[in-house]
C-alpha angles and dihedrals in degrees: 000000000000116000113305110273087226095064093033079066096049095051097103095047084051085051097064087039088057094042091046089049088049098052080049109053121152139184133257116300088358103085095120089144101050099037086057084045096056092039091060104045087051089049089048079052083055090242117151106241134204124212148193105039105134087005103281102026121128134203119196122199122221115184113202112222095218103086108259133129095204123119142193134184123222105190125197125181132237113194136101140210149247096263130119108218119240093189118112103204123124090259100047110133121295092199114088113237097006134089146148094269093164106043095263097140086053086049077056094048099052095041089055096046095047084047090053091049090047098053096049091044107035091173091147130090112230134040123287117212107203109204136199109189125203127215093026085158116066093324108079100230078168095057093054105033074069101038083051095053114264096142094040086047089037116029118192133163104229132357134209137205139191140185134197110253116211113204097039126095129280099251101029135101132201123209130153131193105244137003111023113169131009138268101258117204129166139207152185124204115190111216093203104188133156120277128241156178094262084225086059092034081146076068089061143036107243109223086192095064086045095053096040091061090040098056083052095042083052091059090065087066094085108015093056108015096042120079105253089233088058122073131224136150133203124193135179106200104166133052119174118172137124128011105196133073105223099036123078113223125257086219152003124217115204118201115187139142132241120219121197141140105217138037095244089060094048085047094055092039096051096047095046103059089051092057085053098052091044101058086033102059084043097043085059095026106250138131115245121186115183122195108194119186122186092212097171134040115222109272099242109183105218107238104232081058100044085061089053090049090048092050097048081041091054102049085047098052116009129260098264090052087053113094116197099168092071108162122234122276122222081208131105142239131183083205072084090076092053092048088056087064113031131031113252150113142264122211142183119227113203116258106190138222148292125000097356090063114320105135124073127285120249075054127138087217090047116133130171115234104245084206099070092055095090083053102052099052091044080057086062104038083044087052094045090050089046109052094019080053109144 
């Protein structure tokens, strides 16, 4: 089974969808816009929406014909990033400083094709809730969309998630039994010294010197404290202190981000750097706090669902376009929270190559592939009539 002919049809009508949606991004928490955009192209479907969880998620409500009190949840998420866009198209961002830098507005897109085809054939038994899901990056939209209610208002026997992939192949998608994705975690460690003239720098104590041999010294963690056969990055990806040139800072913050797959890991890491810090900052005689927050779980596919995802992805793809020995990814993904609670499965959709979408994601130059929009949302339509069968 090919895409369905009826969303290949729709595609271009997805794709201004999508393009709208990316000269609209929006932060976390903050997607008023295209939450009001969304709501009003389910309502226009004639689907019964729910709004308000996290602020601006919405939950739309699908009810198969054929008889069936089984239900299912297929999430999307909404938010934008940081990012000022270097791209140059007509529908490039229109929001300084902000853009669609991981193909979001594209996760819109599909889900809203795949709602519009499911309203007009609702050839399932069983009931479809459609989320969009705020704060996708840092901020955890999935955490509180679930601490908010969203399984207690919607309940659903199993969700599934999926996100575009740049680098594999148009066509293709990507799935693995297990873990998926890492446990992401951040912190800051504050270097506080004692500020100085930089020509009398024996009268101070230089947090730059400190935090230059700690970032080194953190680095140990894993090359030297991990098990070789586990896996774990840190990475310190921000360092603020001094502004002037002849004046040695009074202190150095440090920002970075921690990636893992189990508990004990995150346990060693985690100690470890704040052994570090600690004889560091003595052995210089200054003075290192570290705050460490374990913001994501690991993202873990159940295994009875991973089978149903591999079967829809296959009928949609083809089997030899359906890769099930997907490595591991040091990313992270807040879809982990919902798979703690509820049984599911994560995928990745192919996002081509070159100009339409190439490059990374988190990229200035990033850009969905509007083709693979028709295929997307045939994924889901294709999952709803696999696991919401008669």
């Amino acid at each position: 089974m090919p895409t369905i002919k009826e969303l290949d049809a729709l595609n271009a009508e997805m794709t201004q969808w999508r393009r709208a949606l990316h000269q609209k991004p929006e932060m976390a928490f903050e997607e008023e816009w295209t939450s009001d955009f969304i709501a009003e192209k389910l309502e226009s479907f004639g689907i019964e929406i729910h709004r308000g969880l996290a602020k601006t998620g919405i939950v739309g409500v699908v009810r198969g014909k054929l008889p069936g009190n089984r239900a299912i949840g297929l999430r999307a998420d909404m938010d934008a990033l940081r990012i000022e866009e270097a791209n140059t198209f007509t529908h490039r961002s229109q929001h300084p400083g902000i853009m669609h830098a991981c193909g979001h507005d594209g996760h819109s897109a599909m889900l809203l094709g795949a709602a519009r085809h499911l309203a007009e054939n609702p050839d399932f038994a069983g009931t479809v809730y459609l989320i969009f899901q705020p704060a996708e990056e840092n901020e955890g939209g999935a955490r509180v969309m679930i601490e908010e209610g969203l399984f207690d208002q919607f309940p659903m026997e199993a969700v599934y998630g999926m996100h575009n992939a740049p680098g594999f192949a148009v066509g293709q998608m990507d799935l693995r039994d297990g873990p998926m994705l890492a446990n992401f975690d951040i912190f800051d460690i504050v270097i506080q010294g004692k500020g100085s003239h930089a020509a009398e720098p024996h009268l101070g104590i230089d947090p730059i010197i400190v935090q230059a041999n700690l970032v080194n010294a953190l680095q140990t963690i894993c090359s030297r404290n991990v098990d070789p056969l586990e896996s774990a990055v840190l990475s310190v990806t921000q360092v603020h202190g001094g502004d002037i040139y002849n004046v040695i800072p009074d202190k150095v913050i440090l920002n970075g981000t921690v990636r893992t797959f189990t508990p004990e890991i995150q346990d060693l890491v985690e100690a470890g750097m704040k052994r570090i810090a600690e004889h560091i900052g003595q052995a210089f005689g200054a003075t290192i706090s570290v705050n460490y927050e374990r913001r994501y779980p690991a993202l873990v596919n159940h295994t009875e669902h991973f089978e149903l995802c591999s079967q829809a992805a296959v009928r949609v793809f083809g089997e030899g376009n359906v890769i099930t020995d997907t490595p591991m990814d040091m990313g992270g993904e807040d879809f982990a929270f919902m798979l703690q609670e509820k049984p599911g499965c994560y995928v990745y959709i192919g996002n081509g190559e070159g100009s339409k979408g190439g490059c990374m994601v988190h990229n200035p130059h990033y850009d969905f592939n509007d083709e693979i929009l028709s295929r997307g949302a045939s994924y889901w339509v294709t999952l709803v009539d696999t696991v919401l069968a008669p």
